[in-house]
C-alpha positions in Angstrom: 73.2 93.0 96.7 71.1 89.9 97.8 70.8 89.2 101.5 73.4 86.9 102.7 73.0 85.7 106.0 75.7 82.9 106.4 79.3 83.1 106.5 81.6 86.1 105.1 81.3 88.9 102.8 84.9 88.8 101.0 85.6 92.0 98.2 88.3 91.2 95.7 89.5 94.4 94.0 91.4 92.8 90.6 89.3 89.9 91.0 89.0 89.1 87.4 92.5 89.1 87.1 95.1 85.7 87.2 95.3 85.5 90.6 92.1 87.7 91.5 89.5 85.1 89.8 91.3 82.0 90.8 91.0 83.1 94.8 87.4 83.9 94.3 87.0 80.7 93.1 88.3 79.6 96.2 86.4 81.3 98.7 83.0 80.9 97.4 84.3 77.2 97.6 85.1 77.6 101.0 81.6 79.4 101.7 81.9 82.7 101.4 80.1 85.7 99.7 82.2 87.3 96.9 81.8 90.8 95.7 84.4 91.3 92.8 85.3 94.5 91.6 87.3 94.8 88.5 87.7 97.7 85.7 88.7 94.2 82.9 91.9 96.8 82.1 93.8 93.6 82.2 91.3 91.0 83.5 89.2 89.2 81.6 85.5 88.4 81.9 86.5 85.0 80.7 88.0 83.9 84.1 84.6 84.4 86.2 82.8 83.1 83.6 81.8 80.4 85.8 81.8 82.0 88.8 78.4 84.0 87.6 76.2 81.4 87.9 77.0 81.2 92.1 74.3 83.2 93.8 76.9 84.2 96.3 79.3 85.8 93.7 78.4 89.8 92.1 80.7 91.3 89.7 81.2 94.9 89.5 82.6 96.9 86.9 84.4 99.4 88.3 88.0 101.4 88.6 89.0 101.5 92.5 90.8 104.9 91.7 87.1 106.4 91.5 85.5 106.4 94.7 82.5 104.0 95.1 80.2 102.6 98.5 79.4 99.0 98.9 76.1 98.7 100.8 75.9 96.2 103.7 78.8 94.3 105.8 82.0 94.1 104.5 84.9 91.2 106.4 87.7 91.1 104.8 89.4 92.9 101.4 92.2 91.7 98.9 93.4 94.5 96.8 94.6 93.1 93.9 93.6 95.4 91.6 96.9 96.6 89.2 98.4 95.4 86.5 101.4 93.1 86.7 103.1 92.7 83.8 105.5 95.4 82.7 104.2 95.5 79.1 100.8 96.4 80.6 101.5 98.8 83.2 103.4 100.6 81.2 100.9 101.2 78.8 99.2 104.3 81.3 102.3 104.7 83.9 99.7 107.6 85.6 97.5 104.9 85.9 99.3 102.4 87.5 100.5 104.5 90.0 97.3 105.4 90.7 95.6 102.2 90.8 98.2 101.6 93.6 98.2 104.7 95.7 94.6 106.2 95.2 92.8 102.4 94.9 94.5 101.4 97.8 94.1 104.1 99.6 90.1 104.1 98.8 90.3 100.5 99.6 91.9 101.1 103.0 88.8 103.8 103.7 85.9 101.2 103.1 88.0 99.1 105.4 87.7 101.4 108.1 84.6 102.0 107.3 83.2 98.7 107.5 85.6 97.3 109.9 87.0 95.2 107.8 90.4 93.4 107.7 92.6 94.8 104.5 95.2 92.6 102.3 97.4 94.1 100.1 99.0 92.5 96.9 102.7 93.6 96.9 105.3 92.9 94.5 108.7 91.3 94.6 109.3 94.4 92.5 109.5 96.7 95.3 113.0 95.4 96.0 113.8 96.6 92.2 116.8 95.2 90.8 118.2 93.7 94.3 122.3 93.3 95.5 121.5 90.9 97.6 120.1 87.0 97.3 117.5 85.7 98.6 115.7 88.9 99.5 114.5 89.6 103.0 111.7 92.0 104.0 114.0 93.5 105.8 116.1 94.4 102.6 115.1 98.1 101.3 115.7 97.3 97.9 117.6 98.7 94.6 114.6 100.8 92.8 115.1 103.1 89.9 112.6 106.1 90.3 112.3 107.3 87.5 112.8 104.2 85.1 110.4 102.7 83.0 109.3 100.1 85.6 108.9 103.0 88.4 105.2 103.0 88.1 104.3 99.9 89.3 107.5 99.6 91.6 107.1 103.0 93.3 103.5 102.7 93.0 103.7 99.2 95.3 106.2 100.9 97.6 104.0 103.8 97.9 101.0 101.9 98.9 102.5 99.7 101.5 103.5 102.6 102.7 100.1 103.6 103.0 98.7 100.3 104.6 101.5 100.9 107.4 100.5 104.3 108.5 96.8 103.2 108.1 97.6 100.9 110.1 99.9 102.5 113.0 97.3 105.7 112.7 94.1 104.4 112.8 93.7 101.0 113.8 92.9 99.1 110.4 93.8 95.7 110.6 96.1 95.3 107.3 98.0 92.5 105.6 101.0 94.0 103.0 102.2 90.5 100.7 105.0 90.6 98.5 104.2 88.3 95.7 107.2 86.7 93.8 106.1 85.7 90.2 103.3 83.5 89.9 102.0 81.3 87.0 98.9 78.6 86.3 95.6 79.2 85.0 93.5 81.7 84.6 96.9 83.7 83.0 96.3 85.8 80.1 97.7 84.6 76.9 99.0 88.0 75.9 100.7 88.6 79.4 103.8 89.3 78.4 105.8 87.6 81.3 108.2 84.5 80.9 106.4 81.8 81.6 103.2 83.2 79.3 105.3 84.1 76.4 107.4 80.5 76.8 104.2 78.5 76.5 102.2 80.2 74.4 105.0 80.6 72.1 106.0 77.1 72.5 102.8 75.9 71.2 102.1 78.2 68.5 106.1 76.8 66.8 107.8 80.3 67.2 111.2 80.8 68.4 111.1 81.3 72.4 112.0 85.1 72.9 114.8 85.2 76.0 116.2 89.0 76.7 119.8 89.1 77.7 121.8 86.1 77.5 119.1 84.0 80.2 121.2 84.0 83.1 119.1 86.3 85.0 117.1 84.4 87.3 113.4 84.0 88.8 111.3 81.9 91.3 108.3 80.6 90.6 105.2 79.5 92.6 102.3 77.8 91.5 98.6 79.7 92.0 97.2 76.9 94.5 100.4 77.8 97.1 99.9 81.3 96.4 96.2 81.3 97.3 97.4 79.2 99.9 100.3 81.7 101.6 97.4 84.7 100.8 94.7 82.7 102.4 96.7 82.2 105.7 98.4 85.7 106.0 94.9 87.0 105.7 93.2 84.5 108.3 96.5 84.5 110.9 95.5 86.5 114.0 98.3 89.2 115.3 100.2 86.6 117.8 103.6 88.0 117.0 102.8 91.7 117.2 104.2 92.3 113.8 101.3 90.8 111.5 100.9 94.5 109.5 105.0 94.2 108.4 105.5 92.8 105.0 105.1 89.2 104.3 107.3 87.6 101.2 105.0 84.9 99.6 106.8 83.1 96.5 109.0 80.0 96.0 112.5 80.1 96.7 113.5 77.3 93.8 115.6 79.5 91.8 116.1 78.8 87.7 117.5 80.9 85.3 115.3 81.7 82.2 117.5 79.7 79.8 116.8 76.6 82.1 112.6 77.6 81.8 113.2 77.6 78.7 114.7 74.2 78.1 111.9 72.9 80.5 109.0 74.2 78.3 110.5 72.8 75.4 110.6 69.5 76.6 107.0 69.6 78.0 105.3 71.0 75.5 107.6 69.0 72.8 107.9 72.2 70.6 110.1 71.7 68.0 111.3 75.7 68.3 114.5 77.4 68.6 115.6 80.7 70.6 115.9 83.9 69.7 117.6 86.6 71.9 117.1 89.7 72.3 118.3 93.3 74.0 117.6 93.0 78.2 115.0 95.7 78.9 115.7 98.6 81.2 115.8 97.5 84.6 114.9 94.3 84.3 115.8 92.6 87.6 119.1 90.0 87.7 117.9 87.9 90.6 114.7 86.9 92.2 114.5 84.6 95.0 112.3 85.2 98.0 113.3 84.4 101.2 110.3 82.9 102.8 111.7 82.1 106.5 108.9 84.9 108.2 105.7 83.1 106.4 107.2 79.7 107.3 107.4 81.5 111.0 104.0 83.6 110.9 102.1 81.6 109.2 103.4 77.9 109.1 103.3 78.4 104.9 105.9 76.8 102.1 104.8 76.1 98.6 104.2 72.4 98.1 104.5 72.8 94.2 107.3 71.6 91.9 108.0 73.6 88.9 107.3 70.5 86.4 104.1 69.7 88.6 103.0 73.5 87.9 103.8 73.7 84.5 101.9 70.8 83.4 98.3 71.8 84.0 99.2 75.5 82.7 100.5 74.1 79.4 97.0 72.4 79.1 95.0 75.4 80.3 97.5 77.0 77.1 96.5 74.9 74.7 92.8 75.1 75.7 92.7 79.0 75.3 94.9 78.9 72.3 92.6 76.4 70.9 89.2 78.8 71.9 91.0 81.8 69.9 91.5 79.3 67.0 87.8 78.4 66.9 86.9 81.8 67.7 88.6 83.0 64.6 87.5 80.4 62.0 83.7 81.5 62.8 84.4 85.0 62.8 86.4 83.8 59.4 
């Protein structure tokens, strides 16, 4: 690594990923060093592209379930580092457990080791397919084990578990957040998730794909409050006593998927229909976080409007979609 005598060293495990790249973008803004650490399973060179060029940004390529050192100081950590959408995750199950459990808990060592402060990337998922709206962190959730989804839910359960004992036994200053869907750019195309697959479908002139009959509902938050909840719950010193506990991070406007729907027809002014289709196994009815401990803890709420989201993550669509299409006629 190059000597870096000013400001902090920040790892980002997943940092090639959606969310991964766009907060390493924002710290080496803010003036930090970035080490990201990614094995481009489901990240994508493509969204660090840019980042390469800053000599205060390294890129490894690397799987966090295999152990590895980092040489020098090390200040804070954001594990990030699993995939999110079901179609991906469920492509190695073993692996995403592992990623979860083993990464973390390799993750949570180097913490100790270099004294470092240790944020974990939950999931909204750990409260499976919930009884109860909004959900609390207080709420212990409805989880198949042994469904097609258990891998990453179980995986994310396990893990804060991990951070917690970590924590309680020896000392490590760790950060759990549970991470309601999130959307803007940097997503892959080939995601798989609603918003992705709306868009991308949108502008390509097939039918929207909805499983069930759309009434099940989500919450979405826009990546600039996300980086923004993650930022502070990372930075806000242990006042409360309770700092380690889970920390719900989403946005509690609720729409159903027939209604996201509706909207990205009318934005991207695709002239597409809607097909339906069979509702996956254990696909979650309800998601809505209920954010009232981040407003408390950390003085957070999402300032983005769905519209005002979905507007520059159509365009960053179209741009990628437009790439591929270039992309192809060469190769052609």
């Amino acid at each position: 690594m190059r000597p870096y005598e000013n400001g902090r060293t920040v790892l980002v495990a997943g940092g090639a990923g959606f969310i991964g790249s766009n907060l390493s973008a924002r710290l080496l803004a803010d003036g930090d060093r970035v080490i990201c650490i990614d094995n481009l399973e489901t990240g994508r060179q493509e969204n660090i592209a840019e980042l390469h060029d800053n000599p205060n940004f390294a890129f490894f390529l690397h799987d966090v379930i295999e152990p590895f050192g980092i040489g020098g100081p090390i200040d804070r950590i954001y594990n990030l580092a699993c995939p999110g959408s079901p179609i991906k995750y469920q492509r190695d199950p073993v692996h995403t457990f592992k990623t979860s459990v083993i990464g973390g808990l390799n993750l949570l060592e180097l913490a100790q080791k270099k004294n470092a402060r240790i944020l974990q990337s939950s999931t909204s998922e750990v409260y499976g397919d919930p009884d109860i709206s909004p959900q609390h962190e207080n709420y212990w959730g409805l989880v198949n084990t042994v469904g097609p989804r258990a891998c990453y839910d179980e995986g994310k359960r396990g893990a804060e578990t991990l951070f917690h004992e970590m924590h309680e036994r020896e000392g490590i200053d760790t950060r759990i957040a549970r991470i309601f869907n999130t959307y803007g750019p940097n997503m892959d195309p080939e995601d798989g998730r609603v918003i992705s697959n709306f868009i991308v479908q949108a502008l390509t002139g097939d039918d929207l794909t909805i499983y069930g009959d759309g009434s099940q509902t989500r919450s979405f938050c826009y990546i600039t409050d996300m980086l923004d909840g993650l930022t502070a719950l990372m930075e806000t010193e242990d006042n409360f006593g309770s700092i380690d506990d889970p920390v719900n991070l989403g946005n509690p406007g609720e729409f159903t998927v027939f209604e996201l729907a509706e909207i990205v027809l009318e934005m991207t002014g695709a002239d597409c229909g809607i097909s339906y289709q069979d509702l996956p196994v254990d696909d979650p009815r309800q998601r809505r976080p209920d954010i009232t401990r981040a407003g408390r803890l950390l003085g957070w709420a999402p300032k983005i409007a769905l519209r005002d989201g979905l507007a520059p993550t159509i365009a960053y669509f179209r741009d990628e979609l437009g790439k591929q299409r270039r992309l192809k006629g060469q190769v052609a």
